[in-house]
C-alpha positions as CSV (number, residue, x, y, z in Angstrom):
1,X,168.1,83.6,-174.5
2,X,168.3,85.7,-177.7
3,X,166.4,88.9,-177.7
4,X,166.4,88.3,-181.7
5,X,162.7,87.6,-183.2
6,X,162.4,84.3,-185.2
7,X,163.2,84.7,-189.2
8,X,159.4,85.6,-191.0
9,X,158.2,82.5,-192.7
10,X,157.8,83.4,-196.8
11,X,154.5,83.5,-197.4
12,X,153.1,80.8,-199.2
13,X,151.4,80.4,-202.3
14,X,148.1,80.0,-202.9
15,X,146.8,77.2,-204.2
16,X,144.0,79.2,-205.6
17,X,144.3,80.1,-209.7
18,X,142.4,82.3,-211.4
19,X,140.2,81.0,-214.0
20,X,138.7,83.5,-217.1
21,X,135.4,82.7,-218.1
22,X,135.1,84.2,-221.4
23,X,131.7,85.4,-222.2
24,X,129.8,86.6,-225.7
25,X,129.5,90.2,-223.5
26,X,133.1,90.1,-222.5
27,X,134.0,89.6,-225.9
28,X,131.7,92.3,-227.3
29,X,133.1,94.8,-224.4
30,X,136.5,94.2,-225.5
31,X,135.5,94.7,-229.4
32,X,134.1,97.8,-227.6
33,X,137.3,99.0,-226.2
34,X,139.2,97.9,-229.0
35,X,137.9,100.0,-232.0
36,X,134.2,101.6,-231.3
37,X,134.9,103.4,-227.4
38,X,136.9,106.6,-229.0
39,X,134.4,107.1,-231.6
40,X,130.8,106.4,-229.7
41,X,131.0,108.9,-227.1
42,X,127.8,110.1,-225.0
43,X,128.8,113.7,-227.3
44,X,129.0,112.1,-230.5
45,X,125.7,109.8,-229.7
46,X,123.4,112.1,-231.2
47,X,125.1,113.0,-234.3
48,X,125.4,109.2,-234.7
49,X,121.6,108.6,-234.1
50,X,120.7,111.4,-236.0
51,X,122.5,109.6,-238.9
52,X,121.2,106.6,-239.1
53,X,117.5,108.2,-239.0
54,X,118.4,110.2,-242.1
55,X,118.2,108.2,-244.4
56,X,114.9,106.2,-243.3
57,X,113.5,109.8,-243.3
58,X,114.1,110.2,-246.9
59,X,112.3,107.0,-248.1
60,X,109.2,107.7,-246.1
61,X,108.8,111.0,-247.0
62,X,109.6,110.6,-250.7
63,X,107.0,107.4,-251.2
64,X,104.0,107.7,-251.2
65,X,101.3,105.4,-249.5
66,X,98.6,103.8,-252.2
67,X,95.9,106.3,-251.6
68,X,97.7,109.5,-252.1
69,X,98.9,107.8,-255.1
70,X,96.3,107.0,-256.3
71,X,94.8,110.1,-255.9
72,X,97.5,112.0,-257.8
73,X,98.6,109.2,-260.6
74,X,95.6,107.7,-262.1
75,X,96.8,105.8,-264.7
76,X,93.3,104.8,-265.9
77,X,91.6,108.2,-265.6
78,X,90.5,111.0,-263.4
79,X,86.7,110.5,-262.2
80,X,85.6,113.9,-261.6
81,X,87.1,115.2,-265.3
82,X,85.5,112.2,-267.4
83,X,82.0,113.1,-265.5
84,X,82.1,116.2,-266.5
85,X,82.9,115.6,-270.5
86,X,80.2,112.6,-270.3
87,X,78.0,115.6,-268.7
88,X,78.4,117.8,-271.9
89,X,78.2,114.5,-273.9
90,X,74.6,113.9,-272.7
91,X,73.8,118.3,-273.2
92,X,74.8,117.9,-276.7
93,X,72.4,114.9,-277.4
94,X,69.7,116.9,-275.4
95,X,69.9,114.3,-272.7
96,X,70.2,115.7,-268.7
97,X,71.8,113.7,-265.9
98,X,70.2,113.7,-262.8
99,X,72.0,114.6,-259.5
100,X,71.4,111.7,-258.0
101,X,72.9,109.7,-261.0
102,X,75.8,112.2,-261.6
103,X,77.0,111.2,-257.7
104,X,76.0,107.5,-258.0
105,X,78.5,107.3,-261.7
106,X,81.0,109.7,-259.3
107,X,81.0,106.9,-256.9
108,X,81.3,104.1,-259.5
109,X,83.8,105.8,-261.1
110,X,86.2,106.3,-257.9
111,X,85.6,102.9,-256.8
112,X,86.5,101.0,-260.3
113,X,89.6,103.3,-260.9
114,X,90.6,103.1,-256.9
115,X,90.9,99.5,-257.4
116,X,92.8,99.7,-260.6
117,X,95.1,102.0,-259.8
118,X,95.5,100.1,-256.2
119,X,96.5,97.0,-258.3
120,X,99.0,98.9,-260.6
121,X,100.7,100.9,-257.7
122,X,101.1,97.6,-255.2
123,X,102.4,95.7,-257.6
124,X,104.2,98.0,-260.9
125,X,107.6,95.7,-261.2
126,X,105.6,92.2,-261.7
127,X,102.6,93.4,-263.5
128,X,103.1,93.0,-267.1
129,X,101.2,94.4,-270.3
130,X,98.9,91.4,-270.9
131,X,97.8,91.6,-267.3
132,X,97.4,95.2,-267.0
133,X,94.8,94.7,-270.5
134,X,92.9,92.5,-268.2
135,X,92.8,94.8,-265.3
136,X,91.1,97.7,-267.4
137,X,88.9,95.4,-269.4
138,X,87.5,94.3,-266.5
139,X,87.3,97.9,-264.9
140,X,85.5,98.9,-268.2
141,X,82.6,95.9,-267.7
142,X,82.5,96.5,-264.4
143,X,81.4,99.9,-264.4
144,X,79.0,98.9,-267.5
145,X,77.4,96.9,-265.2
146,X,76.8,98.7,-262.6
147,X,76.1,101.7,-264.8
148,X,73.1,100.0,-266.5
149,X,71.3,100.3,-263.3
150,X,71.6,104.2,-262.8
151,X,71.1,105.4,-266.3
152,X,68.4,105.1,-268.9
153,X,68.3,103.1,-272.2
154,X,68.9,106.3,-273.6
155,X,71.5,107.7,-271.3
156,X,73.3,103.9,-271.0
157,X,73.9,103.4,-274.4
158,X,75.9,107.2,-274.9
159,X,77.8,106.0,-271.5
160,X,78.5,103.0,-273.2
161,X,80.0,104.7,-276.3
162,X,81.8,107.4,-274.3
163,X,83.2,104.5,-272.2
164,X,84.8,102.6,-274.9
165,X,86.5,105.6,-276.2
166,X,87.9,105.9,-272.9
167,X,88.8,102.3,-272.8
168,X,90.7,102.8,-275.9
169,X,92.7,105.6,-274.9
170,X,94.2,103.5,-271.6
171,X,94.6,101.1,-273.6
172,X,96.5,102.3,-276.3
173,X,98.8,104.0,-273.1
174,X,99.9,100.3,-272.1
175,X,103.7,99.9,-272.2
176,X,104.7,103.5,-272.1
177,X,107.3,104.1,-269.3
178,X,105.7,105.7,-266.0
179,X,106.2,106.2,-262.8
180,X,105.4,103.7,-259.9
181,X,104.7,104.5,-256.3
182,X,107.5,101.5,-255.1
183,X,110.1,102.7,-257.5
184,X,111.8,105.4,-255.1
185,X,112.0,103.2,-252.0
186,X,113.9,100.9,-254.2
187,X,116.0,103.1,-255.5
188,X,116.8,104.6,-252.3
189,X,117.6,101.5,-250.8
190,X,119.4,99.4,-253.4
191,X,121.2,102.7,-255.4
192,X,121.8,105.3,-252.8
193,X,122.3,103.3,-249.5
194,X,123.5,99.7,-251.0
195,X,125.9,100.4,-253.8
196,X,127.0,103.9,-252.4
197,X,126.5,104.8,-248.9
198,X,127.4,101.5,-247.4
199,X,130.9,100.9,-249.4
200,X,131.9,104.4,-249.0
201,X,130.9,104.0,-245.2
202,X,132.8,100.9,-245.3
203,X,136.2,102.2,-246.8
204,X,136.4,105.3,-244.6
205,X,136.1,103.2,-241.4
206,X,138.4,100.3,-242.2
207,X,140.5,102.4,-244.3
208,X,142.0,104.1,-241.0
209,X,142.5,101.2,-238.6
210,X,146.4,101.3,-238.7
211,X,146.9,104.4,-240.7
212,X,144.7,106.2,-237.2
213,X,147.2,104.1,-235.1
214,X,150.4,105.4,-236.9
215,X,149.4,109.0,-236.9
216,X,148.2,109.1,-232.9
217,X,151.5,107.5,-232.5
218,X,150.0,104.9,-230.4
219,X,151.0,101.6,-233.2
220,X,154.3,101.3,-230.9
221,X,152.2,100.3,-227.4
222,X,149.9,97.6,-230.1
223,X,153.3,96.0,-231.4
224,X,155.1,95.6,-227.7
225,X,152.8,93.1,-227.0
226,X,153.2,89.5,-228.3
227,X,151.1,89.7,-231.6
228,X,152.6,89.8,-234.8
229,X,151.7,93.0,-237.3
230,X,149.3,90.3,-239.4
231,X,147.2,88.8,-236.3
232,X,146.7,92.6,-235.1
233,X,145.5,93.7,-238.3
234,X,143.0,91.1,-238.4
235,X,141.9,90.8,-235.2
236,X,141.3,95.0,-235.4
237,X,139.6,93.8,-239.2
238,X,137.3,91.8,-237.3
239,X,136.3,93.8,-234.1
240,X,135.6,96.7,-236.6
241,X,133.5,94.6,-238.8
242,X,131.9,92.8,-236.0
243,X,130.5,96.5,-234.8
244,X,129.7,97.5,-238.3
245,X,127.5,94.4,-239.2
246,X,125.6,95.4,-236.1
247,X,125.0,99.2,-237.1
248,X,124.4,98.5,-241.1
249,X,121.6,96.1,-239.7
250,X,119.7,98.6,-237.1
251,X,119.9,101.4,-240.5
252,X,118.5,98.5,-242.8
253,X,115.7,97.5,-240.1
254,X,115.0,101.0,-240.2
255,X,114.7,101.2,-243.8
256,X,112.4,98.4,-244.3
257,X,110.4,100.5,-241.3
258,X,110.1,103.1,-243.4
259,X,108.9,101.1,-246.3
260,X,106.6,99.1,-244.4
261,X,104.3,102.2,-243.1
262,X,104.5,103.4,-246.9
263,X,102.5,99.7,-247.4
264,X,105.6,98.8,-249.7
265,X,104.4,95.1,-251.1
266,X,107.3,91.7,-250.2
267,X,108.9,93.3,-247.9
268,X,109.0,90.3,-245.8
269,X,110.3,88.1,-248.5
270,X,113.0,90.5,-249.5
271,X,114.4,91.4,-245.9
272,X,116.1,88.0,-245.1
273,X,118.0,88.1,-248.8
274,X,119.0,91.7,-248.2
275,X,120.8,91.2,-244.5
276,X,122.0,88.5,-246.1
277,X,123.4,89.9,-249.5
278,X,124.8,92.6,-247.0
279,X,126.4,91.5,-244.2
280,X,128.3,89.8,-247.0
281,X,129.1,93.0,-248.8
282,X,130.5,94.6,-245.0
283,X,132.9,91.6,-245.1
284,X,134.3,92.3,-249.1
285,X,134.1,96.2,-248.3
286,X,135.5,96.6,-245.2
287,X,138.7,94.1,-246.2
288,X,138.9,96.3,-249.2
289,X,139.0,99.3,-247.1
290,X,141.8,98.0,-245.1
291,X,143.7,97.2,-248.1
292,X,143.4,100.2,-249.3
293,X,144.5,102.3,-246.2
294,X,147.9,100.2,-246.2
295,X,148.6,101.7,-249.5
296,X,147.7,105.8,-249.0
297,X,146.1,108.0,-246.5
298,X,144.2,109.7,-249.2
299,X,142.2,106.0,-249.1
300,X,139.0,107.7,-250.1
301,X,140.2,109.0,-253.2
302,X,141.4,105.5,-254.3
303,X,138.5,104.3,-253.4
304,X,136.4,105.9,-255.5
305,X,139.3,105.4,-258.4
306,X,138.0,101.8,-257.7
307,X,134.7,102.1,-257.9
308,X,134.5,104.5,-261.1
309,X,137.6,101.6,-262.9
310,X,136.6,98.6,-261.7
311,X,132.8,98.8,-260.1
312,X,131.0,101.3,-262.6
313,X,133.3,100.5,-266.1
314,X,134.9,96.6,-265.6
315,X,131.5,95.4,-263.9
316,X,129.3,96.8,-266.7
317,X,131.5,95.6,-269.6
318,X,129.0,91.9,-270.7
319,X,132.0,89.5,-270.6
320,X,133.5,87.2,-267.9
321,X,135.8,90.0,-267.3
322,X,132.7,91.8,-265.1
323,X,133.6,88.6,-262.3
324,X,136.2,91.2,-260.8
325,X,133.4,93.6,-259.6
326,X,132.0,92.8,-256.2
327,X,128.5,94.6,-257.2
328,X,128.3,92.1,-259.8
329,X,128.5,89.2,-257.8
330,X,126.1,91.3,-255.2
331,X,123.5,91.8,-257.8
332,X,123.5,87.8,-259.0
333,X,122.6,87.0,-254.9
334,X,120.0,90.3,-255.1
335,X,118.2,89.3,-258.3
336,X,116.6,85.8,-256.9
337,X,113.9,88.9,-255.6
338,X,111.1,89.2,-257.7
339,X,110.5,92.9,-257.5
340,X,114.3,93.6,-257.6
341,X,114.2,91.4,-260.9
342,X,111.9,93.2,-262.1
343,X,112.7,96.6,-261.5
344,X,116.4,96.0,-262.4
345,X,116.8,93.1,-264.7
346,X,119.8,91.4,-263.1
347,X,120.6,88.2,-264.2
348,X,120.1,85.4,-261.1
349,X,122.2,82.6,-262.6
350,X,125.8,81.9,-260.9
351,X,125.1,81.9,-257.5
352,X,127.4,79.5,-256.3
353,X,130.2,81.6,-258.1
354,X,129.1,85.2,-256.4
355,X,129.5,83.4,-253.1
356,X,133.1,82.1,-253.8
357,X,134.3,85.4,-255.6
358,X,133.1,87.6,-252.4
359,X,134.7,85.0,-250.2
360,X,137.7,84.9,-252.1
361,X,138.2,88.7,-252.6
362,X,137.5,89.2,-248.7
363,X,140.7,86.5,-248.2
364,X,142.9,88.6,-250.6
365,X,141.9,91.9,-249.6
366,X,142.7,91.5,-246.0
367,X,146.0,89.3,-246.6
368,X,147.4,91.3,-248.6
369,X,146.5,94.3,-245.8
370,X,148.5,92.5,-243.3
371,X,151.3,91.4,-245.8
372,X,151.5,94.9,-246.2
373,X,151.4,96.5,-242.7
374,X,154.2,93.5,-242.1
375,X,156.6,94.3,-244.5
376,X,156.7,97.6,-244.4
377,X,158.6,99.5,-241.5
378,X,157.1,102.8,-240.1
379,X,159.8,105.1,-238.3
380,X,157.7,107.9,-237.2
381,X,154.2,109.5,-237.5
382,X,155.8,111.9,-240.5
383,X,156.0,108.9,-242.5
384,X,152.4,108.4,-242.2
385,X,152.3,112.2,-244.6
386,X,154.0,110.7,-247.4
């Protein structure tokens, strides 16, 4: 008998395979880990938070609600100060008001304008001259009316005169230029965050998607792995814009919070256009912004070269040439609001068109991104200085 022990049996294999079960949270974890992890830190949380209630701020502290507007832009007349000169009206005639009747004209007064002015503020954009005539003609017979049961023949008949001078005066102010209480919430959305916070925003995070790579020297451990230089930049494309749709839609929420507890009218009508409108502008923006890191790092300088050439001087120029700005093609989709219409005077026709140019120049921004992050050869991070 051999003292030798019997040869070990190779293990065998298991018949057991492992089976991944993508999920929509495994997918957003790995867009996680894949461009947003080294940038939303638990230090960097609050300066991002902080930055998205900025703006917001802003536009509630700079709009007014209607009843301090009211109060300090009375377009049809101050109460108290047209009392007082009907007060010296009725000395000089020998006449004397009351106290009892100077409060209840006070009253009628405040009323009748409060509701005009209420009318002009809510609505400033979409209210046009004829209208506005018909909002202080009937102001002016309302408060006749109800003045004629206050004052004297006597009395009601100087009112009356005084009245129509007044009438005439707010009248003959119709179609002057004036300020509105909507008109900065407008402007801070559609001017400052829309056309100039967002595509700035837009450009300085796609512009560094490779160009961050190449200069941490960590583009070598991305290409060892079996994806070509085009499907990498694309796929990085899309995780970064998949993140960034979801951040420029908590700011814009936040925005139209703002506006709503300023009482902003059609802000329900306009929100759905405006996510809309923008989470097609992220796509045209951000594949611009990765175009335009493959071809400098100084990407933010050539990005505002773009915008003064071809944003602010090709898209204002009124011929078909105006088709290569992507504001243009923004505005068409942003004008089909009536109080953006009216506040801007875009034209809304070519709809269909604005659609297929932001489609197209998203397609031809980002291939010709990865065309050039495939042709060209990077030896080392020093070229990245250049």
């Amino acid at each position: 008998m051999s003292d030798l022990a019997p040869p070990l049996t190779p293990p065998m294999a298991s018949n057991k395979t492992t089976e991944l079960r993508p999920t929509f949270f495994g997918a957003l974890r790995g867009i996680w880990l894949f461009t947003r992890k080294s940038q939303l830190t638990w230090r960097r949380l609050p300066v991002g938070v902080i930055s998205l209630l900025v703006l917001p701020l802003l536009v509630y502290l700079t709009t007014s609600s209607p009843k301090t507007w009211a109060q300090r832009h009375s377009w049809v007349g101050n109460p108290s100060a047209e009392l007082d000169g009907f007060s010296r009206r009725m000395s000089r005639a020998r006449l004397r008001l009351q106290p009892a009747q100077q409060e209840e004209l006070r009253r009628i007064l405040t009323e009748e304008y409060g509701r005009v002015n209420n009318n002009f503020a809510t609505s400033p954009t979409e209210t046009r001259v004829e209208q506005e005539r018909e909002q202080l003609t009937g102001c002016y017979e309302r408060i006749l009316s109800r003045a004629q049961t206050v004052l004297d023949e006597r009395q009601f008949a100087l009112f009356q005169t005084f009245r129509k001078r007044t009438l005439d005066e707010s009248l003959a102010r119709l179609g002057e230029p004036r300020w509105d209480r909507t008109g900065p919430f407008y402007h801070w959305l559609i001017d400052f965050y829309f056309f100039m916070i967002l595509p700035l925003n837009c450009a300085r995070t796609c512009g560094g998607l490779i160009r961050d790579e190449l200069q941490m020297d960590t583009l070598g451990f991305l290409t060892t792995r079996p994806l070509s230089r085009a499907r990498l930049l694309i796929v990085k494309y899309l995780s970064q814009t998949a993140w960034q749709q979801i951040i420029v839609l908590i700011e814009a929420l936040l925005l139209f919070a703002a506006g709503r507890l300023r009482e902003i009218p059609a802000l329900g009508s306009l929100l759905p256009l405006f996510l809309a409108t923008q989470f097609l502008a992220v796509l045209a923006w951000n594949a611009l912004g990765t175009w335009l890191g493959q071809i400098t790092k100084r990407y933010m300088a050539l990005a505002l070269v773009y915008g003064l050439i071809v944003e602010m001087g090709i898209g204002r120029i009124p011929t078909n040439i105006n088709t290569l700005s992507l504001m243009r093609h923004l505005k068409t989709l942003l004008a089909h609001n009536p109080a953006l219409q009216g506040l801007y005077e875009w034209p809304a026709n070519g709809v269909p068109l604005s659609l297929a140019a932001l489609a197209l120049a998203t397609l031809v921004f980002i291939g010709l991104a990865a065309l050039m992050f495939t042709v060209k050869e990077y030896q080392h991070t020093a070229e990245m200085q250049k």
